[in-house]
N, CA, C and O of each residue as an XYZ file, in Angstrom:
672
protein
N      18.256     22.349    -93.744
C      18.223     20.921    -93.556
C      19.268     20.290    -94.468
O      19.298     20.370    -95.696
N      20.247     19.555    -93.549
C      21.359     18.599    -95.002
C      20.967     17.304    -95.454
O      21.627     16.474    -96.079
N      19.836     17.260    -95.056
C      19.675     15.438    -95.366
C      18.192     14.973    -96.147
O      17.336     14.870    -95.268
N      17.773     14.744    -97.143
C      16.970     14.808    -97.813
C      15.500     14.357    -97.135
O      14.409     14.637    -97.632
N      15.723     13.536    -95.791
C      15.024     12.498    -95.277
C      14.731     13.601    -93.779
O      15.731     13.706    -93.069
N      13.778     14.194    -93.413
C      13.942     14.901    -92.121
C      14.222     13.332    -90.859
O      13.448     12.375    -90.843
N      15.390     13.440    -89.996
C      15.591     13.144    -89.179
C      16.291     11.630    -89.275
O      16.414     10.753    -88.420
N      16.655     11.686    -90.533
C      17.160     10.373    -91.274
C      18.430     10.613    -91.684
O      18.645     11.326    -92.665
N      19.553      9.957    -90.871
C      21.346     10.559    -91.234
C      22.305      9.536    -91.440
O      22.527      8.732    -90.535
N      22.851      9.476    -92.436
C      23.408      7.594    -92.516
C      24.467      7.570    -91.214
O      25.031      8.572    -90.775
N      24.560      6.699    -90.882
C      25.732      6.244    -89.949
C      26.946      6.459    -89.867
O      27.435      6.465    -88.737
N      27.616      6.647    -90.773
C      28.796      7.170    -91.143
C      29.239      9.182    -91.261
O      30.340      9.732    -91.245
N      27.922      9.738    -91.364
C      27.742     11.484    -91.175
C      28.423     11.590    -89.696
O      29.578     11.932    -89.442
N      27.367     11.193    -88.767
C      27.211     11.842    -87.638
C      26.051     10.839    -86.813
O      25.276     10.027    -87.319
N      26.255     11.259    -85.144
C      25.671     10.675    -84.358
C      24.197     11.385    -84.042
O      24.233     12.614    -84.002
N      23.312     10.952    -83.886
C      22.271     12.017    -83.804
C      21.816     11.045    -82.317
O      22.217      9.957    -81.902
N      20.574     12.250    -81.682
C      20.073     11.691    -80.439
C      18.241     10.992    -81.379
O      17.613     11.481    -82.317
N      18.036     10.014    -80.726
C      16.573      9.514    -81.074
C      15.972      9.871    -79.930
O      15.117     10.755    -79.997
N      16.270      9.296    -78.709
C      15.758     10.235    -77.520
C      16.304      9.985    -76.253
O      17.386      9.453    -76.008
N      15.359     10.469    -75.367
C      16.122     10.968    -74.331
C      15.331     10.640    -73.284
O      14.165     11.031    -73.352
N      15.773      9.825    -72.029
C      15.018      9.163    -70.310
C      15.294      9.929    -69.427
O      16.493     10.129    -69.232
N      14.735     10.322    -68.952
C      15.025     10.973    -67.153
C      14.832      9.723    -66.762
O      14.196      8.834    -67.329
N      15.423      9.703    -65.749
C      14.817      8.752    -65.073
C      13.776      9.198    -63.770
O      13.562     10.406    -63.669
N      13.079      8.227    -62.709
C      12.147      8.829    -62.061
C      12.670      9.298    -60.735
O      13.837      9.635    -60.934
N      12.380      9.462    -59.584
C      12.795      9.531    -58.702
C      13.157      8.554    -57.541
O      13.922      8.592    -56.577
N      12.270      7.666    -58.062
C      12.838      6.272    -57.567
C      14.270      5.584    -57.680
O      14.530      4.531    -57.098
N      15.456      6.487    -58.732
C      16.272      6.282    -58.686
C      17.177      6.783    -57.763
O      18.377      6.840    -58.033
N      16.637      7.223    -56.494
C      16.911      7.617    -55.383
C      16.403      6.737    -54.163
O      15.390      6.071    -54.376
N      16.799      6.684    -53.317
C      16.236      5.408    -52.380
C      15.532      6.087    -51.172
O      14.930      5.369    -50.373
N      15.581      7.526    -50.986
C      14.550      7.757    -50.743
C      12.795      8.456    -51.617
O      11.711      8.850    -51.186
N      13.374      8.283    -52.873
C      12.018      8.335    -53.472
C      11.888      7.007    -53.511
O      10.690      6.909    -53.243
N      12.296      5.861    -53.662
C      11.863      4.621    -53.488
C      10.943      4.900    -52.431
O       9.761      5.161    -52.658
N      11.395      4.860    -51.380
C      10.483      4.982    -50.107
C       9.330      5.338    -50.252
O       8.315      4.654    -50.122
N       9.454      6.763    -50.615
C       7.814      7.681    -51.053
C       7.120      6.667    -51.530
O       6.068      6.433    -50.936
N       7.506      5.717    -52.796
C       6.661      5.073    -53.468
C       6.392      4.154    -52.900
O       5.358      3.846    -53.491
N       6.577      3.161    -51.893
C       6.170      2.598    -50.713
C       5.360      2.806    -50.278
O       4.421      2.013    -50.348
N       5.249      4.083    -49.526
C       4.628      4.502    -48.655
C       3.613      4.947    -49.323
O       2.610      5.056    -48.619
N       3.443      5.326    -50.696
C       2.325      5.685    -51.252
C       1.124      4.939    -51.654
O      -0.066      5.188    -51.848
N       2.313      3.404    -51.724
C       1.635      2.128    -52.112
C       0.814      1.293    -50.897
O       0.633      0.075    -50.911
N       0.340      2.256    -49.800
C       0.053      1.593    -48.420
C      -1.433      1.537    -48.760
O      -1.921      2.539    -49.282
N      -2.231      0.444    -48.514
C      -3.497      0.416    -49.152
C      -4.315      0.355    -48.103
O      -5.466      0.498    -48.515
N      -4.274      0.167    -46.584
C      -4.813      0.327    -45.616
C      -5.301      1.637    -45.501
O      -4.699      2.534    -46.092
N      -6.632      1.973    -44.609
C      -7.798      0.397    -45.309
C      -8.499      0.293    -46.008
O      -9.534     -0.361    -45.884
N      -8.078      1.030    -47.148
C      -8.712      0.227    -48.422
C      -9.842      0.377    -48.671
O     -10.568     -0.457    -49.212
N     -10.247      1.839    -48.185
C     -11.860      1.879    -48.703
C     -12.165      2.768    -49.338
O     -11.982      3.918    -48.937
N     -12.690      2.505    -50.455
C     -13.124      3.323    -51.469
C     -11.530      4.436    -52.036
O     -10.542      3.905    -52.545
N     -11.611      5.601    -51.850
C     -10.022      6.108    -52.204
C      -9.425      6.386    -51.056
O      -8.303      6.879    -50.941
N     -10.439      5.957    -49.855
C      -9.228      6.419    -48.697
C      -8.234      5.336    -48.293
O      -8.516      4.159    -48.070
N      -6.919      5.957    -48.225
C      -5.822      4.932    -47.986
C      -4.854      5.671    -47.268
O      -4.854      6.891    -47.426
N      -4.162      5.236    -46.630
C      -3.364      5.781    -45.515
C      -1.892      6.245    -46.623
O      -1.212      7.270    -46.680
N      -1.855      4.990    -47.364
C      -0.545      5.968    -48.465
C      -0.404      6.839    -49.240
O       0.652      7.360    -49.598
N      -2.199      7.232    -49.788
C      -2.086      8.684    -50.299
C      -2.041      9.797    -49.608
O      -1.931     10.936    -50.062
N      -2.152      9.372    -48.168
C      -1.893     10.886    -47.055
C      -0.271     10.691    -46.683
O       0.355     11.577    -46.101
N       0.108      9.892    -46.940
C       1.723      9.810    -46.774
C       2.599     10.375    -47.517
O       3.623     10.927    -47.115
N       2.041     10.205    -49.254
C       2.577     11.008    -50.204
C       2.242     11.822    -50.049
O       3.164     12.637    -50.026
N       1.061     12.379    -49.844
C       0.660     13.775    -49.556
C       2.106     14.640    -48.802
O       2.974     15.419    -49.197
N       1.736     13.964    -47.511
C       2.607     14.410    -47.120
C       4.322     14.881    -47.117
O       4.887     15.801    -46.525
N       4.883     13.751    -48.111
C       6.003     13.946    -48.522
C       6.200     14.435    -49.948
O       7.159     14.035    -50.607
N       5.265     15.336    -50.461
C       5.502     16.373    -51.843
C       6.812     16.886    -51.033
O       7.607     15.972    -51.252
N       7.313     17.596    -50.425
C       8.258     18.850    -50.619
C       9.576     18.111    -51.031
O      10.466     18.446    -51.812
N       9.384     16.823    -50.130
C      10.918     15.961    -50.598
C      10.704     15.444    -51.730
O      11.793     15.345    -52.297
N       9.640     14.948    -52.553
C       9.740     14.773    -53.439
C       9.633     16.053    -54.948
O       9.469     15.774    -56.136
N       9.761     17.133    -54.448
C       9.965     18.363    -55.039
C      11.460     18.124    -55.011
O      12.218     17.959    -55.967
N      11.704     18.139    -53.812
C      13.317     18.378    -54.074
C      14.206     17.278    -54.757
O      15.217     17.430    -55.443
N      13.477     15.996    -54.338
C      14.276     15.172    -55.595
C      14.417     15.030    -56.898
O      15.307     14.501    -57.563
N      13.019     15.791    -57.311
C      12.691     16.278    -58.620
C      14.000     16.379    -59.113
O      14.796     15.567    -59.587
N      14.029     18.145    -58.772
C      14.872     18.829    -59.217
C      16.498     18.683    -58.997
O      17.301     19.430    -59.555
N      16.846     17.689    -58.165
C      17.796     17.185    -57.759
C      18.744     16.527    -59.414
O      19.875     16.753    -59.845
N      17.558     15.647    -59.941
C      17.776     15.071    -61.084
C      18.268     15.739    -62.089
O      18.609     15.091    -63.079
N      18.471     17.598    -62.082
C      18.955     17.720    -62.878
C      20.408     18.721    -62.479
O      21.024     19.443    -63.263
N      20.638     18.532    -61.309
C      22.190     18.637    -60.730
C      22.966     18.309    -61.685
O      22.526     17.440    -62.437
N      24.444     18.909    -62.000
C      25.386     18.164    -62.696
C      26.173     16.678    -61.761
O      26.489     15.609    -62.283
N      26.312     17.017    -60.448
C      26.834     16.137    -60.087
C      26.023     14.826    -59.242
O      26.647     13.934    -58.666
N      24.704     14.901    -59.293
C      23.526     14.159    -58.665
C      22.530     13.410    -59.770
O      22.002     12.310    -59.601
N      22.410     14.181    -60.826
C      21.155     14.137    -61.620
C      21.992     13.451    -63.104
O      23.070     13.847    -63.546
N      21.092     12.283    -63.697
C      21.330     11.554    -64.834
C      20.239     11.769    -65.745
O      19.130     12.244    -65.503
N      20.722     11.344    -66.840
C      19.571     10.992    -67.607
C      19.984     10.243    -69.089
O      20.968     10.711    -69.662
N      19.513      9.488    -69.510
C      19.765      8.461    -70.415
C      19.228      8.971    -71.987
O      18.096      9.375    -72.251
N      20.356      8.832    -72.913
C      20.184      9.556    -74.090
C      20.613      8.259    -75.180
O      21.753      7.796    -75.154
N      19.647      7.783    -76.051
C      19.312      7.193    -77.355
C      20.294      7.945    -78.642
O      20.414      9.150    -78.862
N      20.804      7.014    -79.237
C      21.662      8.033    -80.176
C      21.003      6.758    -80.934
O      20.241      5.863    -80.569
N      21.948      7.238    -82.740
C      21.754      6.425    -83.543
C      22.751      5.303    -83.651
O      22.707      4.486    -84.571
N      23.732      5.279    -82.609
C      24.996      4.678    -82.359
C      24.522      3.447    -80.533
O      24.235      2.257    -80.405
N      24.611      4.084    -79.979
C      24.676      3.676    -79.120
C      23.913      4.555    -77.609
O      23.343      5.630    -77.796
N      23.986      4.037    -76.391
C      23.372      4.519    -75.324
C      24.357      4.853    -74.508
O      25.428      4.306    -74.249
N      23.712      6.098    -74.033
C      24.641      7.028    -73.132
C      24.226      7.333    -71.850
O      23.016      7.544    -71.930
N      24.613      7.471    -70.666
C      24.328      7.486    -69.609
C      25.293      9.111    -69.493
O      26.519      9.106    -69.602
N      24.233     10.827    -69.190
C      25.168     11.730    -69.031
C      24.418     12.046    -67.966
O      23.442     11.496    -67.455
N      25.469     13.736    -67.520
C      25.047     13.954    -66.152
C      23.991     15.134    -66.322
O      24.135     15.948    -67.234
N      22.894     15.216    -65.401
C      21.727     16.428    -65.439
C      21.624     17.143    -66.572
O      21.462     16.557    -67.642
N      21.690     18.283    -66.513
C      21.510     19.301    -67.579
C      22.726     19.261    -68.467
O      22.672     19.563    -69.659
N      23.861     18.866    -67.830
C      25.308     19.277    -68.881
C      25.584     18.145    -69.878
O      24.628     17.376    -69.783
N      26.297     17.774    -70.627
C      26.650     16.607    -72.052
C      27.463     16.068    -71.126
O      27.639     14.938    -71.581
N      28.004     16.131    -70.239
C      29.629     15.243    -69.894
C      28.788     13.897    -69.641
O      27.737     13.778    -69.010
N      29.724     12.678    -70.470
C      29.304     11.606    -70.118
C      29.608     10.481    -69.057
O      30.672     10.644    -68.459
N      29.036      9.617    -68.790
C      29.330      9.099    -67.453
C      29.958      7.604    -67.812
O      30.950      7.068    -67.318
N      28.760      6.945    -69.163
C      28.987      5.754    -69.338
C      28.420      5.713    -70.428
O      27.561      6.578    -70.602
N      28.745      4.443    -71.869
C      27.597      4.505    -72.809
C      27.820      2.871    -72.997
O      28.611      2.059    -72.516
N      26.532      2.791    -74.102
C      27.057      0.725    -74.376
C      26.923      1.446    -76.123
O      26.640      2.626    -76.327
N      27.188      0.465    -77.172
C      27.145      0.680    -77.997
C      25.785     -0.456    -78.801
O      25.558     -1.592    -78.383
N      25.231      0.028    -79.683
C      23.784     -0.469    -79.740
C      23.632     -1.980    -80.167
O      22.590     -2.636    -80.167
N      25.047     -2.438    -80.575
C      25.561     -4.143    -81.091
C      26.028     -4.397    -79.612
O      26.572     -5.480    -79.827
N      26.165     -4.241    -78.611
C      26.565     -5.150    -77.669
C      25.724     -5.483    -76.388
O      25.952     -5.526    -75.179
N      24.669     -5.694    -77.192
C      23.273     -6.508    -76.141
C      22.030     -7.361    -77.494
O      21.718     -7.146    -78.666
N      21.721     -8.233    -76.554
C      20.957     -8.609    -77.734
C      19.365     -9.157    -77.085
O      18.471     -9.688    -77.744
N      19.349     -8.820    -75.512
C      17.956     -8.533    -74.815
C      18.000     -7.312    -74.122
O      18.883     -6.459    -74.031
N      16.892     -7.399    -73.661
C      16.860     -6.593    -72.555
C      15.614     -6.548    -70.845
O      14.519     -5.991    -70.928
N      15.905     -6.957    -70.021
C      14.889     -7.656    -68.977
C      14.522     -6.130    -68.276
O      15.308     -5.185    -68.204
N      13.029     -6.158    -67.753
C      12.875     -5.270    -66.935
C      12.896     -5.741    -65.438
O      12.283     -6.740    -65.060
N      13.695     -4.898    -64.569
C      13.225     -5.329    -63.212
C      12.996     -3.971    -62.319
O      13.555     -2.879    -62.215
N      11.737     -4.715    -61.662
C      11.226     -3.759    -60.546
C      11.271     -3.911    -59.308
O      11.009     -5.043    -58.900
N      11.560     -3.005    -58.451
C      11.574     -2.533    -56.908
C      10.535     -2.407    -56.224
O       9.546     -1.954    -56.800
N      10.438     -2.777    -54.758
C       9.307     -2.477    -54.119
C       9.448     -0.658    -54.394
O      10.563     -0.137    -54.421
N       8.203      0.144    -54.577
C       7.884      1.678    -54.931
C       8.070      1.859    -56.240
O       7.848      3.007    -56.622
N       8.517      0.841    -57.309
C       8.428      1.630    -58.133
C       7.497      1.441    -59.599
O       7.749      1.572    -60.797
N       6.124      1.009    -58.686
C       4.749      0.553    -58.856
C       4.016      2.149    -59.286
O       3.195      2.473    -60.144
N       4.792      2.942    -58.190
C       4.100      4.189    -57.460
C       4.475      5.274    -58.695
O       3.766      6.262    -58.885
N       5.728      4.967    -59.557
C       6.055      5.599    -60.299
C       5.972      4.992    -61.833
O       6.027      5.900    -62.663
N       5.900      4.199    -62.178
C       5.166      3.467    -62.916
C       6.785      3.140    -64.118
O       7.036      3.342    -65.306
N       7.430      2.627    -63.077
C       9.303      2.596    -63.598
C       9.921      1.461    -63.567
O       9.223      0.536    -63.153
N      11.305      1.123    -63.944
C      11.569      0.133    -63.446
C      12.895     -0.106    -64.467
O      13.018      0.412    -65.577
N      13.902     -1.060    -63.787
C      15.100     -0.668    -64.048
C      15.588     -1.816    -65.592
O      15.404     -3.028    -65.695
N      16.170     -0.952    -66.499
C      16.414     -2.134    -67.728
C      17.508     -2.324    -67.646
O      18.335     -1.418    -67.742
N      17.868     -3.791    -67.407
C      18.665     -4.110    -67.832
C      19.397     -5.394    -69.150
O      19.039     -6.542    -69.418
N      20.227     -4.751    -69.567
C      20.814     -4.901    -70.806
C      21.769     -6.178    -70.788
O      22.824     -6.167    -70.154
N      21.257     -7.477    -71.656
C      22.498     -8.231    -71.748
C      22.713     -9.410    -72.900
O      21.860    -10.122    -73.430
N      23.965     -9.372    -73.077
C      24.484    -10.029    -74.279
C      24.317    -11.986    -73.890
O      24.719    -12.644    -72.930
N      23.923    -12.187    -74.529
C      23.491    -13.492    -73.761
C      23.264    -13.895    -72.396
O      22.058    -14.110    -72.278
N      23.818    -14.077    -71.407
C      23.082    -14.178    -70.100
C      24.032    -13.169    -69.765
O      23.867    -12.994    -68.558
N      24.655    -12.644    -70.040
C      25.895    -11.482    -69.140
C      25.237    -10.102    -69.041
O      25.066     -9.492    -70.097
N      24.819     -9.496    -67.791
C      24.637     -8.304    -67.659
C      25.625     -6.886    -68.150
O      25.861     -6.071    -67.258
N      26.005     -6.702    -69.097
C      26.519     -5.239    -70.204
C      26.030     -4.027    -69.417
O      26.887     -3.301    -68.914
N      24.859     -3.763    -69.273
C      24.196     -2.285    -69.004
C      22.983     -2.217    -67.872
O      22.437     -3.284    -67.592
N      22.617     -1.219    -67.327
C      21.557     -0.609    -66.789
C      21.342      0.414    -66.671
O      22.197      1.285    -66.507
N      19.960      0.617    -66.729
C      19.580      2.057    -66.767
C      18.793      1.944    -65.283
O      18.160      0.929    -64.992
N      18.871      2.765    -64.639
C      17.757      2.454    -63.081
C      16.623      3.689    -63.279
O      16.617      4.762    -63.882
N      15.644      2.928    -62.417
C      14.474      3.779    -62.551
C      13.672      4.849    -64.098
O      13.319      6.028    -64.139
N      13.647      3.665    -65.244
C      13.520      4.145    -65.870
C      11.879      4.473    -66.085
O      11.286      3.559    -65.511
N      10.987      5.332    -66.630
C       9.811      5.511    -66.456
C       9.389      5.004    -67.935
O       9.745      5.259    -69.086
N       8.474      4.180    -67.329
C       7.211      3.691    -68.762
C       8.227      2.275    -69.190
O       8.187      1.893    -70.359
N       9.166      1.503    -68.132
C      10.098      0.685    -69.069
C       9.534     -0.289    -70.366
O      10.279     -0.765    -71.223
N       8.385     -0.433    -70.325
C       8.140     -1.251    -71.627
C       8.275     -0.266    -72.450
O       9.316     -0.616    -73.007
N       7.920      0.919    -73.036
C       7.911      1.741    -73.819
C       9.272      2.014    -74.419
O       9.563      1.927    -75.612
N      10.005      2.332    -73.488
C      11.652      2.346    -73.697
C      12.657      1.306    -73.554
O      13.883      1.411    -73.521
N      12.105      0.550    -73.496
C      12.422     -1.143    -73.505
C      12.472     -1.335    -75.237
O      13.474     -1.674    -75.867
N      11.264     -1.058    -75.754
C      10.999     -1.365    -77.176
C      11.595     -0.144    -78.218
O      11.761     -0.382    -79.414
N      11.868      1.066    -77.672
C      12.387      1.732    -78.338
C      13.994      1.198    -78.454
O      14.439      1.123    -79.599
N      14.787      0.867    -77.462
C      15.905      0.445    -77.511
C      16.430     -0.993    -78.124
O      17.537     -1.493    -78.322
N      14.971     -1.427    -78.334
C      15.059     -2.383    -79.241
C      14.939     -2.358    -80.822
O      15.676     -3.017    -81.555
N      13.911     -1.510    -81.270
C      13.751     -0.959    -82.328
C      15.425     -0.388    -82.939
O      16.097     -0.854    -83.858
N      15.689      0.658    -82.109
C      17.076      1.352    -82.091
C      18.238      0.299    -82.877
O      18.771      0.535    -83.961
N      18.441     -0.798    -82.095
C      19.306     -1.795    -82.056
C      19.067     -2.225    -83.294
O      19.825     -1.975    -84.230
N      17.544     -3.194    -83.446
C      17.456     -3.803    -84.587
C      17.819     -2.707    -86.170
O      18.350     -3.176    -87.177
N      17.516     -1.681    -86.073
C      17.839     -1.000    -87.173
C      19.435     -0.564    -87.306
O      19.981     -0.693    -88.402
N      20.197     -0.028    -86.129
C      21.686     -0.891    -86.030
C      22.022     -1.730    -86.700
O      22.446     -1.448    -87.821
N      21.984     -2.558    -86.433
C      22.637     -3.712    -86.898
C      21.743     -4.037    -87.991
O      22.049     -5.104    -88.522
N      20.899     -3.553    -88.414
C      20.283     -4.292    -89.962
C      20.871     -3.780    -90.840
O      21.112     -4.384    -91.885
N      21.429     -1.909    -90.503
C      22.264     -1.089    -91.265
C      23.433     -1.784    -91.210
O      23.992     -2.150    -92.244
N      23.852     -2.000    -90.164
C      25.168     -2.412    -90.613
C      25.835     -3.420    -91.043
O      26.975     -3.449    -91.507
N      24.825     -4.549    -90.818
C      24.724     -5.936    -91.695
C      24.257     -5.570    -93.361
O      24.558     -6.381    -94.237
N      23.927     -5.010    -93.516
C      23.617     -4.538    -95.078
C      24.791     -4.058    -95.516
O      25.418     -4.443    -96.502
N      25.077     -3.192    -94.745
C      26.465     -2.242    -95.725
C      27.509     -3.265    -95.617
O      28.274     -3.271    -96.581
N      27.768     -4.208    -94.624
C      28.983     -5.896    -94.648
C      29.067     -6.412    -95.593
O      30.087     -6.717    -96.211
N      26.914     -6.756    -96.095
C      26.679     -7.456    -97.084
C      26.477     -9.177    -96.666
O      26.553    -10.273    -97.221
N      26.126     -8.509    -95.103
C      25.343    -10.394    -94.574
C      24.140     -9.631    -94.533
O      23.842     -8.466    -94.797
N      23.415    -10.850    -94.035
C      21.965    -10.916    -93.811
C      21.798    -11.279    -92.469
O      20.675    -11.088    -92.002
N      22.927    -11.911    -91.512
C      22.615    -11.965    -89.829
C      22.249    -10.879    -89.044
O      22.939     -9.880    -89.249
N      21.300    -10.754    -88.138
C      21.051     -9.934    -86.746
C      21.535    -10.604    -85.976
O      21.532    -10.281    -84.788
């Protein structure tokens, strides 16, 4: 271990990952669909519903979109550094897109019809009213909504300290 603090690396060492999003399958527009169709509540009695025999029915495609997600040239997934956010491809590091963790200062969730079904929804990132970033179909977005906020605020508190202001 080089750092006295487990998982604690000043800013100036090195970039480290905090974590890491798949996103769901809803970032596909036909898993959107699935989640539609899963969301069919007719008629509504007791657990029988016509959209859990629909999903039922569409496991194999949604098997295959699964695993689709982690294609190099199909499959994303969104990686938390101590710097900034990265958008790379499936299983491999090559990157696609990143923002850096000072150039947003909200972040809004928005959701799609299906992606109720997956319990997701897409963040997007922006510096006063200007849209900067998105992540699509992200899963649990309040959860990772607040982590990327957390992220940020400690950003910039570091690096307003070492300036020697006191602004966020």
């Amino acid at each position: 271990m080089t750092t006295p603090i487990a998982g604690v690396v000043p800013l100036e060492e090195k970039e480290v990952t905090v974590a890491t999003f798949w996103p769901s399958i809803a970032v596909y527009p036909f898993g959107r669909t699935i989640g539609r169709l899963g969301l069919l509540a007719w008629p509504g009695v007791y657990i029988f519903r016509i959209g859990y025999l629909l999903a039922v029915l569409c496991i194999p495609i949604a098997i295959a979109l699964y695993f689709l997600r982690l294609a190099p040239r199909f499959g994303r997934r969104y990686v938390l550094s101590n710097r900034r956010i990265a958008v790379k491809e499936g299983i491999t590091d090559a990157e696609i897109k990143s923002l850096d963790l000072d150039r947003f200062d909200t972040i809004d969730i928005v959701t799609h019809p299906g992606d109720a079904w997956y319990h997701c929804g897409d963040l997007v990132f922006r510096e006063g009213k200007v849209e900067t970033f998105r992540l699509n179909a992200v899963p649990r977005p309040e959860v990772a909504r607040e982590t990327f906020l957390q992220a940020r605020l400690a950003y910039v508190g570091v690096r307003n300290a070492l300036a020697g202001t006191d602004a966020a």
